[in-house]
N, C-alpha and C positions, 0 to 999 in steps of 0.2 A: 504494500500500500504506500502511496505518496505520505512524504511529512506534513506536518503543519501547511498550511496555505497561508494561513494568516498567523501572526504572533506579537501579538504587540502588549506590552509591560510599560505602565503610565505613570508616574507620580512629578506633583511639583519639585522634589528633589531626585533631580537626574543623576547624580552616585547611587542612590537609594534605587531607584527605579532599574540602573545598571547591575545591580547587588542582588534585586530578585529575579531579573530575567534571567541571570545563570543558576539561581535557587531552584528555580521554577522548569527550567529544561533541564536538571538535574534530576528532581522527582519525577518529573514527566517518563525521563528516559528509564528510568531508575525501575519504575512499575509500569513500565513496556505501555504508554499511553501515547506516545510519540506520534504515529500513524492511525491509533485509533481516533483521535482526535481531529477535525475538519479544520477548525477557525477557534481562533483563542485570544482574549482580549482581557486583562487585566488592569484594575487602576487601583492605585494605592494612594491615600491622603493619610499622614497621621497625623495633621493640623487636624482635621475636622472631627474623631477620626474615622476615617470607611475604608473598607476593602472591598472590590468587587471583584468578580470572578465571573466571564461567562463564556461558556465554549460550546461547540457546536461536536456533536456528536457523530462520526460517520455510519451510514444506517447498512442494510443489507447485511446482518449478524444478524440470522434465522437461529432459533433455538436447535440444539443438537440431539437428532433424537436415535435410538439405536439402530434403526434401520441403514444411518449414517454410517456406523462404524462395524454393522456387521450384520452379515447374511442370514436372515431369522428361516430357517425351516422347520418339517415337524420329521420327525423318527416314525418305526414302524407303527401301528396300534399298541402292539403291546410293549413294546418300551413307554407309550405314555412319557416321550420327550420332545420337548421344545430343543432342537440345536442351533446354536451361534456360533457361527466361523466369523475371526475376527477379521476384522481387512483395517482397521485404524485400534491398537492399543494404547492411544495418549489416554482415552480414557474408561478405560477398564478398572479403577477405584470406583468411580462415580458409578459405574452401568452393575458391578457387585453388589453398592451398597444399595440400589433400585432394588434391585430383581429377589435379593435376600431380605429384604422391607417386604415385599410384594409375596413373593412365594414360600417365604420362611430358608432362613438358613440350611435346613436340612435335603432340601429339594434343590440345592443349586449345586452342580460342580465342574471341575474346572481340570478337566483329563490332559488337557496338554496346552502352553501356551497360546494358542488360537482360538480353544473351541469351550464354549461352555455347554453344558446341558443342564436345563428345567423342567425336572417334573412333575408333572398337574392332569390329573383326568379331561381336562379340558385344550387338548393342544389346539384345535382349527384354534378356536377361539382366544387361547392364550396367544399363540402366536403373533395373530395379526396385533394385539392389544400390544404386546412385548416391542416389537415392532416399531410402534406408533410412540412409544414412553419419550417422553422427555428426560434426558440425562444431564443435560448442562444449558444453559441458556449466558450465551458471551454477554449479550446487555444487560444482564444483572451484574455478571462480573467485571461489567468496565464499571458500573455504578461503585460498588463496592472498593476498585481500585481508586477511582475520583474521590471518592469521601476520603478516601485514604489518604490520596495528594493532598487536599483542602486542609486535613488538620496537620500535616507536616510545613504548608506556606502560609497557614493565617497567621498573620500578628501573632506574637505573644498576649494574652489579657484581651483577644477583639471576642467576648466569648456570646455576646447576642450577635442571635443569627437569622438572617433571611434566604429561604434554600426553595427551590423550584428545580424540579426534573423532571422531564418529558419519556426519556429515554433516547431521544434524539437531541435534546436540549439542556444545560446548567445552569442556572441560575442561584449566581449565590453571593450575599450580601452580611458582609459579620462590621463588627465595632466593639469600642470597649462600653459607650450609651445606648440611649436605646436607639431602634428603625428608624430614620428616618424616610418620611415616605418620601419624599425627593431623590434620597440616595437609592429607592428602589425605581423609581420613574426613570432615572438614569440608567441603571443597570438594563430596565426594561429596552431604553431608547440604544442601549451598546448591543442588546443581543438582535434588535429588530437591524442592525445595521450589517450585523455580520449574517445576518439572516442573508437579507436582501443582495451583499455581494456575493453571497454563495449560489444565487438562484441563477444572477446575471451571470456569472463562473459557468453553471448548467445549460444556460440556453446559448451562449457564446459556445458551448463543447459540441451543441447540436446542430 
C-alpha cells in the first residue's frame, strides 16, 4: 500500500510542531499504521490548550473469514468431520480459538500442520456455517492500534477527551480543560478538508 498522502503536524511553535512530527511517524511506523492510514493532519496549541488529531482511514479491509484461509470440506458420513486444509496459517490462533468456543475443545484436532478436523453430527450444515465464521476483522484492529498511537502522542495531563470513529474516519480532540466546542468545529472543519482532497485524489485517478 502507498504511505501517507497527506501529513501534516501544526503548532504555533514550529520546534514543537518539528519534535512531534518525528514523535508521531515514529508511533505511526512503530504499530505498522504507516500505509494503513490515507491523510493525516495534526494541530497542537499548548497556549490554549488543544490537541487535534484526525486521519482518514484506508477502506477495503473486509473482515477475515475462514473460508479465506482455508479449504472447508466434509469427510465421509461416518467420520462425522468437518476438514480444513490450511492455505494461509498467519492465523491459525485466532480460527483454534473460534472453532474450540464453537464446537468445544474436545471435537477439534489438529493431525498435521495444514489440516484441522471438526467433529459435529451436523457437517453439510456445520461446514458451510465454519466457512462463513469471522476470525479476524483488520478494522477493529487498526482501531485498537490508533487508540494505541493517541495515548502514546497526547500531551502529557490533555486527559478530556473528544473521540469520533467511523471506521473509515478519526476524530479526536483531548486538552488539559474542558471541550471546547470550537476546538471540535475545527477539528470537524480539518477532517471535512482532508475529506474533500481525498475525493478530488479519487476522481483525478479516474
Amino acid at each position: 500500500m502507498k504511505p501517507l498522502e497527506v501529513f501534516k503536524v501544526e503548532s504555533p511553535d514550529e520546534t514543537g510542531a518539528e519534535a512531534y512530527d518525528s514523535v508521531i511517524r515514529d508511533v505511526l511506523a512503530d504499530l505498522e499504521l504507516t500505509t494503513v492510514l490515507g491523510r493525516l493532519w495534526v494541530e497542537i496549541d499548548p497556549a490554549e490548550p488543544v490537541f487535534i488529531f484526525c486521519a482518514l482511514i484506508r477502506t477495503g479491509l473486509p473482515p477475515i473469514r475462514v473460508s479465506d484461509v482455508a479449504d472447508v470440506t466434509t469427510g465421509t458420513p461416518s467420520s462425522k468431520q468437518v476438514i480444513l486444509e490450511l492455505t494461509n496459517e498467519e492465523y491459525v490462533p485466532q480460527l483454534l480459538g473460534r472453532l474450540r468456543m464453537e464446537y468445544g475443545h474436545e471435537n477439534i484436532e489438529q493431525p498435521d500442520k495444514k489440516t484441522m478436523t471438526i467433529t459435529t453430527e451436523e457437517m453439510a450444515e456445520a461446514s458451510k456455517s465454519i466457512a462463513d465464521t469471522v476470525i479476524a476483522d483488520p478494522r477493529r484492529e487498526i482501531e485498537v492500534r490508533l487508540a494505541d498511537a493517541l495515548l502514546r502522542i497526547t500531551p502529557e495531563g490533555f486527559r478530556v477527551r473528544h473521540h469520533v470513529s467511523t471506521g473509515s474516519e478519526m476524530l479526536f480532540v483531548a486538552s488539559e480543560d474542558a471541550i471546547h466546542p470550537e476546538w471540535i468545529k475545527r477539528a470537524e472543519g480539518m477532517m471535512a478538508e482532508l475529506k474533500e482532497g481525498s475525493e478530488m485524489e479519487v476522481s483525478g485517478d479516474a
